[in-house]
C-alpha positions in Angstrom: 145.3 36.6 151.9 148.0 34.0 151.1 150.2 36.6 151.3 149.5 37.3 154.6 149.4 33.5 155.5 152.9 32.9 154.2 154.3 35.7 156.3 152.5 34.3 159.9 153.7 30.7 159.1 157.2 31.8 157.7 157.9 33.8 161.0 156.1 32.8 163.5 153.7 29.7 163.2 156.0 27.4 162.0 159.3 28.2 163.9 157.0 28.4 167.5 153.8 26.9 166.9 152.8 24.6 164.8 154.9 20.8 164.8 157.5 20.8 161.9 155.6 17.5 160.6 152.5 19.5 160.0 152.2 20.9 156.3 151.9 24.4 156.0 149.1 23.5 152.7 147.0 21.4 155.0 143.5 23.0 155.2 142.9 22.3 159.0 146.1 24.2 159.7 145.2 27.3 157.3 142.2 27.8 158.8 143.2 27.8 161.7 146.4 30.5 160.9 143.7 32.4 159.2 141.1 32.8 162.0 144.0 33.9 164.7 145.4 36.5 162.1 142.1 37.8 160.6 141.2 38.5 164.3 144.2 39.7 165.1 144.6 42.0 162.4 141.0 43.6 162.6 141.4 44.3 166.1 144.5 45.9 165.8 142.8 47.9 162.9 139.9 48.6 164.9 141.5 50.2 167.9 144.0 52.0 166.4 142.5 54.0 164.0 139.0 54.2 165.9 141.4 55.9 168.7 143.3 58.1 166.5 139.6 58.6 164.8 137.9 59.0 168.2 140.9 61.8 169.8 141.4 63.5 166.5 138.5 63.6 164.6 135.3 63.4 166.4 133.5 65.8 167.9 133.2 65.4 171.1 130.4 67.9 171.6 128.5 65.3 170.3 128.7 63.1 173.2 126.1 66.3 175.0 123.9 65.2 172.4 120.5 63.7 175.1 120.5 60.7 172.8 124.1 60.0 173.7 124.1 57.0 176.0 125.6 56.7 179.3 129.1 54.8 179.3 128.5 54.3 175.1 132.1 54.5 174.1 132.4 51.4 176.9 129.7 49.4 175.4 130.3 49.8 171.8 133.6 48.8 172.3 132.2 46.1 174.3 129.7 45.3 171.1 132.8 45.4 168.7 135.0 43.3 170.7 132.2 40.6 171.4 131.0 40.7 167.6 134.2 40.3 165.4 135.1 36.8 166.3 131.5 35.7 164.8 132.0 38.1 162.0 135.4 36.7 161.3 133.9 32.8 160.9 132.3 33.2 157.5 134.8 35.6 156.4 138.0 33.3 157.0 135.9 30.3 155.0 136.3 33.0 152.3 139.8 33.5 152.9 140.2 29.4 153.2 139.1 29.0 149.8 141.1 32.2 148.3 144.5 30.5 149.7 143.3 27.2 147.9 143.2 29.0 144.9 139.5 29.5 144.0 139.5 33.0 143.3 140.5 35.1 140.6 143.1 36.7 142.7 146.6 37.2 140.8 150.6 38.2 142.0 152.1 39.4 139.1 150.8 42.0 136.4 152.5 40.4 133.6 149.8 37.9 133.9 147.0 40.3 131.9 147.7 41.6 128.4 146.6 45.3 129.9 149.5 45.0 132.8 148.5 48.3 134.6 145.6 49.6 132.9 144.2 46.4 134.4 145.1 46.8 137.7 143.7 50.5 137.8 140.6 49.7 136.1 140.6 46.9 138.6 140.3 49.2 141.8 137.6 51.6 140.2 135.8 48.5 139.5 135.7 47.4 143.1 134.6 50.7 144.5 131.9 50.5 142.0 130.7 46.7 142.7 131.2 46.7 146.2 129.2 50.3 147.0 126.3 49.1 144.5 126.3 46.2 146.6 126.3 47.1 150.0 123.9 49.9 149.2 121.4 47.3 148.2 122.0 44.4 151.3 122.4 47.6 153.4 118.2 48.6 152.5 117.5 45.1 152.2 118.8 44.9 156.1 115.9 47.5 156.7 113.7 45.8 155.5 110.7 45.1 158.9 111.2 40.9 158.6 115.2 41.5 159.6 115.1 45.1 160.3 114.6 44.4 164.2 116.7 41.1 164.3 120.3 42.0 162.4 120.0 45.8 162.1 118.8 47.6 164.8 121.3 46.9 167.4 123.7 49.2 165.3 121.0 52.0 165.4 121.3 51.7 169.2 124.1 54.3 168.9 121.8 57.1 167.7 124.8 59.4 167.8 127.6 56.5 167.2 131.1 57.0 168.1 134.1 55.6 166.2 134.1 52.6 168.3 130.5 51.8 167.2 131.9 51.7 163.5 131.9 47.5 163.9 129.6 47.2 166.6 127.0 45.1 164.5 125.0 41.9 165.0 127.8 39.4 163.9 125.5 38.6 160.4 124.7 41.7 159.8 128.4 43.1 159.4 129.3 40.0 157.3 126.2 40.8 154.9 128.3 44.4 154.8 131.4 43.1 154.2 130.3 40.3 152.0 130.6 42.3 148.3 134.6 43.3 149.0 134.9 39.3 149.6 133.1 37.9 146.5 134.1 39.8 143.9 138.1 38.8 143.7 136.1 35.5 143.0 134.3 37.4 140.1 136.7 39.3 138.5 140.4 39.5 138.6 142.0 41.5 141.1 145.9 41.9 142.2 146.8 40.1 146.2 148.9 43.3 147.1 145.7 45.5 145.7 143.1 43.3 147.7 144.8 43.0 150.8 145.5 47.3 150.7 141.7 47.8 150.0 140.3 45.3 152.4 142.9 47.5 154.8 141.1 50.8 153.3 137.4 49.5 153.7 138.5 48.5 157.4 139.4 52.4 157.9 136.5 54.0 155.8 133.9 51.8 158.1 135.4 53.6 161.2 135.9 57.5 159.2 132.1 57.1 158.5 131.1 56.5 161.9 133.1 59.8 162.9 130.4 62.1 163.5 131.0 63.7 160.1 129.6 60.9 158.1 126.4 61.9 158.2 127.4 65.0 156.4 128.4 63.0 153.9 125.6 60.6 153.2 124.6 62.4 149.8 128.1 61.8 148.1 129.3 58.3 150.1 127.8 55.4 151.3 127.9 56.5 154.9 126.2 55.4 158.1 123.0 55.7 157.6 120.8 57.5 160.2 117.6 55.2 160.7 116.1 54.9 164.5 113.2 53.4 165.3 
């Protein structure tokens, strides 16, 4: 995410926001960069391809469906928009302590005896860790002492839209997001490769919320279909 950081500060933040006497290292200021453009980004991620998603993918017949809601495109937008900011809190303390070098993240793949091999073996690897993962918080979030509290407001959109694809209780879709975040601090992983797969997971959490999801539930991690 430094990547990202460097970018905001070199060509905007520092030139227009941020006094020239305040160093671009200090934590305060970081977080600070970080909260505006993690927001920033996933809500330009979020509405653009949840509309592209929503106009050229889903089945509108669906919306027929009696267990559609009335005005539910307006209020899981509504949940989204409302939701991200909290979700965005944990996940920029995250990001804080990537950019101050914590994590096993890497920019060149000289670094690693393996070069490319590496890098591969290093995006297989985080499908595999991150889907184990969130399969297990994801039945762990069914469970009846949270079930109710954290979960269930997602299942309000028995027959989900797009939009509904981060309309979650603001813990909830941290817990969810939580394994793509830890493990560059487990194993070593390439910026350029993290940032593109964080970008990925962003777009698979809408495509699985696209009415054809649930067709897919036996091969992927999709959106699971629990009600009550």
């Amino acid at each position: 995410m430094d990547l990202v950081l460097n970018i905001a500060d070199y060509y905007f933040f520092t030139p227009y926001i941020y006094p020239a006497t305040w160093p671009e290292d200090n934590i305060f200021r970081q977080a600070i960069t970080l909260l505006i453009v993690t927001n920033l980004g996933a809500y330009i991620l979020y509405f653009f391809f949840a509309t592209l998603s929503y106009y050229f993918v889903y089945d509108h017949l669906l919306m027929k469906h009696p267990q559609f809601l009335k005005n539910q495109v307006s209020r899981e937008i509504m949940h989204s928009v409302q939701s991200m900011p909290w979700m965005s809190i944990p996940t920029v303390s995250l990001f804080l302590l990537e950019v101050r070098g914590y994590s096993k993240l890497y920019d060149g793949i000289g670094e690693f005896p393996y070069g490319w091999f590496q890098l591969v073996a290093s995006v297989l690897s985080f499908l595999f860790f991150t889907d184990m993962l969130i399969y297990w918080i994801h039945r762990g979030l069914h469970h009846k002492l949270v079930y109710k509290r954290l979960h269930k407001p997602h299942h309000i959109w028995k027959i989900p839209t797009p939009f509904a694809s981060h309309a979650f209780h603001p813990l909830d879709g941290f817990l969810q997001s939580l394994p793509y975040h830890i493990y560059p601090f487990i194993f070593p992983l390439h910026k350029v490769v993290y940032l593109g797969l964080y970008i990925l997971v962003n777009i698979w959490t809408i495509s699985i919320h696209d009415g054809n999801g649930y067709k897919n539930e036996k091969l992927f991690n999709g959106a699971c279909t629990k009600t009550e």
